[in-house]
TIRO-2110 file (N, C-alpha, C; in Angstrom, 1 decimal):
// TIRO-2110
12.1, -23.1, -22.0, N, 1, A
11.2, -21.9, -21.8, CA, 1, A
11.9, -20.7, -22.5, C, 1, A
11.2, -19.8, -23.3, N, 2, A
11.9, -19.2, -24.2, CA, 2, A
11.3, -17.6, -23.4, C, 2, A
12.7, -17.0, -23.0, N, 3, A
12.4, -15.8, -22.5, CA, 3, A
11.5, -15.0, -22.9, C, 3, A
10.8, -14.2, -21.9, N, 4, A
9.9, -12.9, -22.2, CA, 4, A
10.4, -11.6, -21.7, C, 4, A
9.9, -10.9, -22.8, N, 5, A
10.5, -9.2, -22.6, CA, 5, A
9.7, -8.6, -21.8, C, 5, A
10.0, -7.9, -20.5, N, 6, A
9.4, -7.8, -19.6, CA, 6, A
8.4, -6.6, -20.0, C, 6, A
7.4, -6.4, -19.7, N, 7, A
6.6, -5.2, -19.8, CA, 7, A
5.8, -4.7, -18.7, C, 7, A
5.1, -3.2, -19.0, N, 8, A
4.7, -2.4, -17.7, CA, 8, A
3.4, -3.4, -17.2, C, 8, A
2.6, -4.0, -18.2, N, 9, A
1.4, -4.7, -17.4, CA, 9, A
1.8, -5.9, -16.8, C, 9, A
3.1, -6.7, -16.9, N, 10, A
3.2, -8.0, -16.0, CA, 10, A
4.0, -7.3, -14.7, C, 10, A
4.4, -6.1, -15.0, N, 11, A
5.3, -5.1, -14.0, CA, 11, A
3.9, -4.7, -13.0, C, 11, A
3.1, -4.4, -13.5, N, 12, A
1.6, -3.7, -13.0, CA, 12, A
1.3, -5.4, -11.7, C, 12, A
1.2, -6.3, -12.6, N, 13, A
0.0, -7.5, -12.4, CA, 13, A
1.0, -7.8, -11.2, C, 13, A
2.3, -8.1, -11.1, N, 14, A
3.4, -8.3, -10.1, CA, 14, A
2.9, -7.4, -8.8, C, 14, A
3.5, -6.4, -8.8, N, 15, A
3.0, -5.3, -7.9, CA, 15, A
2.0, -5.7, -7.0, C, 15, A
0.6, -5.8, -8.1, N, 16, A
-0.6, -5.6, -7.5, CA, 16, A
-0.9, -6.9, -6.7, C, 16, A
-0.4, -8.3, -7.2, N, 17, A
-0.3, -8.9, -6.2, CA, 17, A
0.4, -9.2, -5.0, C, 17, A
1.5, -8.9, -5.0, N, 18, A
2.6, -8.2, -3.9, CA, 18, A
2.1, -7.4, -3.0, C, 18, A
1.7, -6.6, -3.5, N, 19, A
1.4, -5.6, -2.2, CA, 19, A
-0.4, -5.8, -1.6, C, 19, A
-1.1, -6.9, -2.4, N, 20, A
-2.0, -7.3, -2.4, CA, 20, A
-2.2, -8.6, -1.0, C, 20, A
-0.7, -9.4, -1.2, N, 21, A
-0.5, -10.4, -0.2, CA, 21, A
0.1, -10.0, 1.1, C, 21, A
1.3, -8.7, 0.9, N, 22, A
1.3, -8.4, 1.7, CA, 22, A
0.2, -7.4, 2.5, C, 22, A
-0.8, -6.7, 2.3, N, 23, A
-1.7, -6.4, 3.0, CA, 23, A
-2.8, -7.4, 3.6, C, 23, A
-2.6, -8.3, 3.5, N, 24, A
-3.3, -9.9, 3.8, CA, 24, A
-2.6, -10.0, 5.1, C, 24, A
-1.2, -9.9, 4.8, N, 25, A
-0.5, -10.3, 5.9, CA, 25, A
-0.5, -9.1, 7.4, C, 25, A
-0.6, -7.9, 7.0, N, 26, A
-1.0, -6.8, 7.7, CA, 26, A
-2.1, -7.0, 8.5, C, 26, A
-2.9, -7.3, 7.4, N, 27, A
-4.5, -7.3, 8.6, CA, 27, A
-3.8, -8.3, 9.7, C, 27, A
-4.0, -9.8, 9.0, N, 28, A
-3.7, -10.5, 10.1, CA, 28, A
-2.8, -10.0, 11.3, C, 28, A
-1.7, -9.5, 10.9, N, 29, A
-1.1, -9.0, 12.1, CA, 29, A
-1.7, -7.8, 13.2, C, 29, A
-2.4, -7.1, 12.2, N, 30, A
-3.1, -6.0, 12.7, CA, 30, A
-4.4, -6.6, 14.1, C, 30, A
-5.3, -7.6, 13.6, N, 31, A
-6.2, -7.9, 14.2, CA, 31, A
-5.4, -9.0, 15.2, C, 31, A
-4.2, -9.2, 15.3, N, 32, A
-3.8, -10.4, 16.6, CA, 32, A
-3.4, -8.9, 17.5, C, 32, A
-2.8, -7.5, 17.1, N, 33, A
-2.4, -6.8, 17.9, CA, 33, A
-3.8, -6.1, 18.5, C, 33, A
-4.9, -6.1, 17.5, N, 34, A
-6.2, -5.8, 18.4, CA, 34, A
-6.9, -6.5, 19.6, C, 34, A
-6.6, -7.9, 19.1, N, 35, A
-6.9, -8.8, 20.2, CA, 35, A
-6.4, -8.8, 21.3, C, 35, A
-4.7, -8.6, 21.0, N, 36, A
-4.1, -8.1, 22.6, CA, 36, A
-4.2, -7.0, 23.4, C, 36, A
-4.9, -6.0, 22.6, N, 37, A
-5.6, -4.7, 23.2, CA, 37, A
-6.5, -4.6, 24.2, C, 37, A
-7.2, -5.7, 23.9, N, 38, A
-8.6, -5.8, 24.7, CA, 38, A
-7.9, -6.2, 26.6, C, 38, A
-7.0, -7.0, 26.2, N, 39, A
-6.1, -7.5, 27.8, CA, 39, A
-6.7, -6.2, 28.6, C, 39, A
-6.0, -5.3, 28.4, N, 40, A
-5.7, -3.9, 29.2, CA, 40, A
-5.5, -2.8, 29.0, C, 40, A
-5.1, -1.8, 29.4, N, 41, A
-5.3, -0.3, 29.2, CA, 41, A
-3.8, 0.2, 29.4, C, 41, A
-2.8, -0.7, 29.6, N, 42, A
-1.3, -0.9, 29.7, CA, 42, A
-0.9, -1.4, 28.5, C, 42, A
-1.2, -2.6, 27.8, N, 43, A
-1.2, -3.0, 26.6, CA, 43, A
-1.9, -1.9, 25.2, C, 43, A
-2.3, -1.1, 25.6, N, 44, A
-2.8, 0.1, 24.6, CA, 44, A
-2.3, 0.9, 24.3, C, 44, A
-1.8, 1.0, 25.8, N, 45, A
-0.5, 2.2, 26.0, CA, 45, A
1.0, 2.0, 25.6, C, 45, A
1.2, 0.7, 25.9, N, 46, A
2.3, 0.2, 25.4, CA, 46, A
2.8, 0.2, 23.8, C, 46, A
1.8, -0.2, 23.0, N, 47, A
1.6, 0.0, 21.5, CA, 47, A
1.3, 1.2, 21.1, C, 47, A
0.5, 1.7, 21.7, N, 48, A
0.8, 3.2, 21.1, CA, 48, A
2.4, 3.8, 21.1, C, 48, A
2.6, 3.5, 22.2, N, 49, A
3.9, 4.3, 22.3, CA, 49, A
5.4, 3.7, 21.1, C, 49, A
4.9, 2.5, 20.9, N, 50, A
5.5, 1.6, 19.9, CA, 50, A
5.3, 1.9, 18.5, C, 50, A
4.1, 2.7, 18.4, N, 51, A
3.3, 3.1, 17.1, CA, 51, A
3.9, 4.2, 16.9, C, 51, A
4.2, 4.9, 18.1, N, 52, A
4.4, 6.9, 18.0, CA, 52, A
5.6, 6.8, 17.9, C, 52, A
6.5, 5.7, 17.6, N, 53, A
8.0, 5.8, 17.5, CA, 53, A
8.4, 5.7, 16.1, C, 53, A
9.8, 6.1, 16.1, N, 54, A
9.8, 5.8, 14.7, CA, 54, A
9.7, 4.8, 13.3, C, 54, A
10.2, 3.7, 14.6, N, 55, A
10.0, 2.2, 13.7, CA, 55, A
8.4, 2.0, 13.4, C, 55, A
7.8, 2.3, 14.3, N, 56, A
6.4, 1.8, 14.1, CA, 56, A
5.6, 3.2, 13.3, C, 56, A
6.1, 4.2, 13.2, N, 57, A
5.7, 5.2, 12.2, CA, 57, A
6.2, 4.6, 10.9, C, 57, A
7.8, 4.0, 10.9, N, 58, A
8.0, 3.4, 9.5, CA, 58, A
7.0, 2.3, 8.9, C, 58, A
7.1, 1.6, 9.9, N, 59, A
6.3, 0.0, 9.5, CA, 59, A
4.7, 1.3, 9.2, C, 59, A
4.1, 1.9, 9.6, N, 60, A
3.0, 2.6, 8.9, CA, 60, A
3.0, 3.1, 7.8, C, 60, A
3.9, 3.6, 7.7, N, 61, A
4.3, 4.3, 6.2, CA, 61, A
4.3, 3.4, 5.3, C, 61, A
5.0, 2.2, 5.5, N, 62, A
5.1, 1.1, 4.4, CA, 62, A
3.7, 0.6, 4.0, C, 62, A
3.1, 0.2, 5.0, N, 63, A
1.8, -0.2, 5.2, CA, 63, A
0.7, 1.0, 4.1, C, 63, A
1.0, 2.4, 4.9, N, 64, A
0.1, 3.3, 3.7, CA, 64, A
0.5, 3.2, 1.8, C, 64, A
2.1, 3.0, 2.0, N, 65, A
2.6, 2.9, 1.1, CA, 65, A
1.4, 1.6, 0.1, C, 65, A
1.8, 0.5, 0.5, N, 66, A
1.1, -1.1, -0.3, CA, 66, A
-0.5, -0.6, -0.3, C, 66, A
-0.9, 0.3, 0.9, N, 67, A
-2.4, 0.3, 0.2, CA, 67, A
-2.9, 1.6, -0.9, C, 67, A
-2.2, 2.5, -0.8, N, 68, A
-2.2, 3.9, -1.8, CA, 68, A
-2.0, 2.7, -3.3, C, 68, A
-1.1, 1.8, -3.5, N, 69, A
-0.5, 1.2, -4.9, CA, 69, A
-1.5, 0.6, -5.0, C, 69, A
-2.1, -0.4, -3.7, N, 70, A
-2.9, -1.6, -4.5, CA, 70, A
-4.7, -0.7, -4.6, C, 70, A
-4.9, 0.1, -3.8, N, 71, A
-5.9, 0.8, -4.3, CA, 71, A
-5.8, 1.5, -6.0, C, 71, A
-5.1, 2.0, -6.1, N, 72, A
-4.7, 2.8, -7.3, CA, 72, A
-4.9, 1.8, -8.4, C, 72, A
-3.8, 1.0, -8.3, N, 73, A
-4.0, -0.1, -9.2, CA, 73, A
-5.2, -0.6, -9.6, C, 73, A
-5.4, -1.3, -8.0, N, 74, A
-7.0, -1.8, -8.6, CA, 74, A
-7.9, -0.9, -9.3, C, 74, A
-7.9, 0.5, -9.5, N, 75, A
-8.6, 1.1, -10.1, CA, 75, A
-8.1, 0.9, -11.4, C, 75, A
-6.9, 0.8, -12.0, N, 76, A
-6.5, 0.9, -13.4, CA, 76, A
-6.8, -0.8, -14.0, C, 76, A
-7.1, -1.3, -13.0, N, 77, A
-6.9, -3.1, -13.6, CA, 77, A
-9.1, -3.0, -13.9, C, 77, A
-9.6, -2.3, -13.8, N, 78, A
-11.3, -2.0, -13.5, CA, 78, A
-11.1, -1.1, -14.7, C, 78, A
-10.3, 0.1, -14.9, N, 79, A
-10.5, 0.8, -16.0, CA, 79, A
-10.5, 0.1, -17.7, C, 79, A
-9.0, -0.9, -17.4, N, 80, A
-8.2, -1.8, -18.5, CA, 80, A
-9.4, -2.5, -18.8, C, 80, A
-10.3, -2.7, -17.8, N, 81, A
-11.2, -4.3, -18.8, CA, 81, A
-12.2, -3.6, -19.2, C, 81, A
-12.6, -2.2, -19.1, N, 82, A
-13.3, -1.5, -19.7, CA, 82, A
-13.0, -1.1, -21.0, C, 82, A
-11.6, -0.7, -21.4, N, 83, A
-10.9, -0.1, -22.6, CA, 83, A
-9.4, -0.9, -22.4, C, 83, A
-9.8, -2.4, -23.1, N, 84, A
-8.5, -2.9, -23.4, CA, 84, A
-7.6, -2.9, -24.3, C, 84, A
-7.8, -1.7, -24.5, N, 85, A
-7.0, -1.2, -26.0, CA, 85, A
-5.1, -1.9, -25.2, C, 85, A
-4.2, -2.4, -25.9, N, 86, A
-2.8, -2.5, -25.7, CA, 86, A
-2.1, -1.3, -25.4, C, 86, A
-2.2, -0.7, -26.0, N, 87, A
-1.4, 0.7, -26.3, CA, 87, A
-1.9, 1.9, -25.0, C, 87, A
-3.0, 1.2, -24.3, N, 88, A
-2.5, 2.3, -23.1, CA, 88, A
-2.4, 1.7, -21.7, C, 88, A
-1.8, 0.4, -22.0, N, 89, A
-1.3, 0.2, -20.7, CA, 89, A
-0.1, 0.3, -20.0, C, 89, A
0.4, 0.8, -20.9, N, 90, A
2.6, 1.9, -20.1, CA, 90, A
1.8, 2.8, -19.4, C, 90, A
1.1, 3.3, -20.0, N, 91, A
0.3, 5.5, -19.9, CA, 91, A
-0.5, 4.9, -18.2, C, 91, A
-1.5, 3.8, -18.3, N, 92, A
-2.0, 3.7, -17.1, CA, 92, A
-0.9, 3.5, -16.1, C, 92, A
0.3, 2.7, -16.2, N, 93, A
1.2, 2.1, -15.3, CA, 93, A
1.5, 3.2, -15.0, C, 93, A
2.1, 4.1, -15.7, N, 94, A
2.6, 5.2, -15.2, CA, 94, A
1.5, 6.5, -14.5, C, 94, A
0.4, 6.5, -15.0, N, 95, A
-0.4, 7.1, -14.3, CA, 95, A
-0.6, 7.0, -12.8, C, 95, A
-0.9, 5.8, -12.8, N, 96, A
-1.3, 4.7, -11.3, CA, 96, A
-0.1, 5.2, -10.2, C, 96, A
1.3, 4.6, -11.2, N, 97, A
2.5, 5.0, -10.2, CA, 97, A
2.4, 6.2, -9.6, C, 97, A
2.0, 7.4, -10.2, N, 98, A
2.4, 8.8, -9.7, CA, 98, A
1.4, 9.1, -8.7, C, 98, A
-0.3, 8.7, -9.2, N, 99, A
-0.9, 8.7, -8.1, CA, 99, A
-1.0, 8.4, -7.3, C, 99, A
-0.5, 6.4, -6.9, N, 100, A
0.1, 6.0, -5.7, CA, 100, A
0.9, 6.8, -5.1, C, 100, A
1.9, 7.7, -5.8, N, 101, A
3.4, 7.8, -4.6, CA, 101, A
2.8, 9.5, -4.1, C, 101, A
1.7, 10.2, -5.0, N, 102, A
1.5, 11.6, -4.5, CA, 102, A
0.1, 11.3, -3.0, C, 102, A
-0.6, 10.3, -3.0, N, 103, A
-1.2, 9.3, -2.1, CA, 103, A
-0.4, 9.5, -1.0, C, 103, A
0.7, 8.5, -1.8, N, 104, A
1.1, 7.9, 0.0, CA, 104, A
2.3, 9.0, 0.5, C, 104, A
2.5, 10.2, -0.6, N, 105, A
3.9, 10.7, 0.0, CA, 105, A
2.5, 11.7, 1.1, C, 105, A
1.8, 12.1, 0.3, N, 106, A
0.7, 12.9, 1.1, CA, 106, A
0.1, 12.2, 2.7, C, 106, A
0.2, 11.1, 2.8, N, 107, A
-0.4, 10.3, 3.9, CA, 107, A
1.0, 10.1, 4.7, C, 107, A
2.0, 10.2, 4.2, N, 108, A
3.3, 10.2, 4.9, CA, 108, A
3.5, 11.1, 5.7, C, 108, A
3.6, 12.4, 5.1, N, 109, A
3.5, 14.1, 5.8, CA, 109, A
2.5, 14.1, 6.6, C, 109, A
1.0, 13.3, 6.4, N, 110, A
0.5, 13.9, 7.5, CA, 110, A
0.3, 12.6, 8.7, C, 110, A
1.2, 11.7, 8.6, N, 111, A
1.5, 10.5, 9.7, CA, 111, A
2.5, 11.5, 10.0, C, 111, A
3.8, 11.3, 9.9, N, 112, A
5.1, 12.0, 10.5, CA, 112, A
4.5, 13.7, 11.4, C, 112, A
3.6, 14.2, 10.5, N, 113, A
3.6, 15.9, 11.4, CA, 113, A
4.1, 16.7, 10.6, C, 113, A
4.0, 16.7, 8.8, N, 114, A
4.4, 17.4, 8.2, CA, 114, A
3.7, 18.4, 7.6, C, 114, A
2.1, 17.6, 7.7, N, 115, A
1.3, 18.4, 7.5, CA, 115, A
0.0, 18.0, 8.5, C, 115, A
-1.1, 19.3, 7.8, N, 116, A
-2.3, 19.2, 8.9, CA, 116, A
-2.1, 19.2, 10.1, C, 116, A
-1.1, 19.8, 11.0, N, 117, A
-1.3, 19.9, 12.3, CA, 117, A
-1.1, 21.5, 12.7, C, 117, A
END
């Protein structure tokens, strides 16, 4: 196998499936924690209060994090097959990036209480 020089679109295509499988794996988790909702009104309360902590404020951030990227992305991978010129796919990677992280630092502040309240 004769080495490849790494570049920003298999850096891109990586990502987007990555954070693509792990939001796969979120729902699922997401919808078995809805299911155990329905039990009670103790079990709602209980996760909330699990949610309003810090860990479960992290584990959301992360979670906002993989969907701000794989949204973003998906938009640059819909732009690319429109204008597949070579030469601007660094410029989109780096586009996409900034817009993800101003996304999700934005959805971060206003999960934590840093903003909008």
């Amino acid at each position: 196998m004769i080495p490849q020089r790494a570049s920003s679109g298999r850096a891109a295509w990586a990502l987007h499936r990555a954070s693509g499988l792990l939001l796969a794996m979120y729902v699922v988790v997401h919808l078995m924690l809805m299911r155990s909702l329905l039990g009670s009104e103790d079990a709602f309360a209980r996760w909330m209060r699990v949610l309003g902590g810090s860990a479960g404020k992290a584990a959301l951030s992360l979670a906002l994090g993989l969907l701000s990227w794989h949204a973003v992305s998906g938009f640059r991978v819909m732009w690319l097959d429109t204008a597949p010129e070579s030469s601007r796919h660094a410029a989109a990677f780096r586009a996409c990036a900034v817009v993800a992280c101003g996304v999700w630092l934005l959805a971060v502040a206003m999960l934590w209480g840093f903003v909008g309240r």
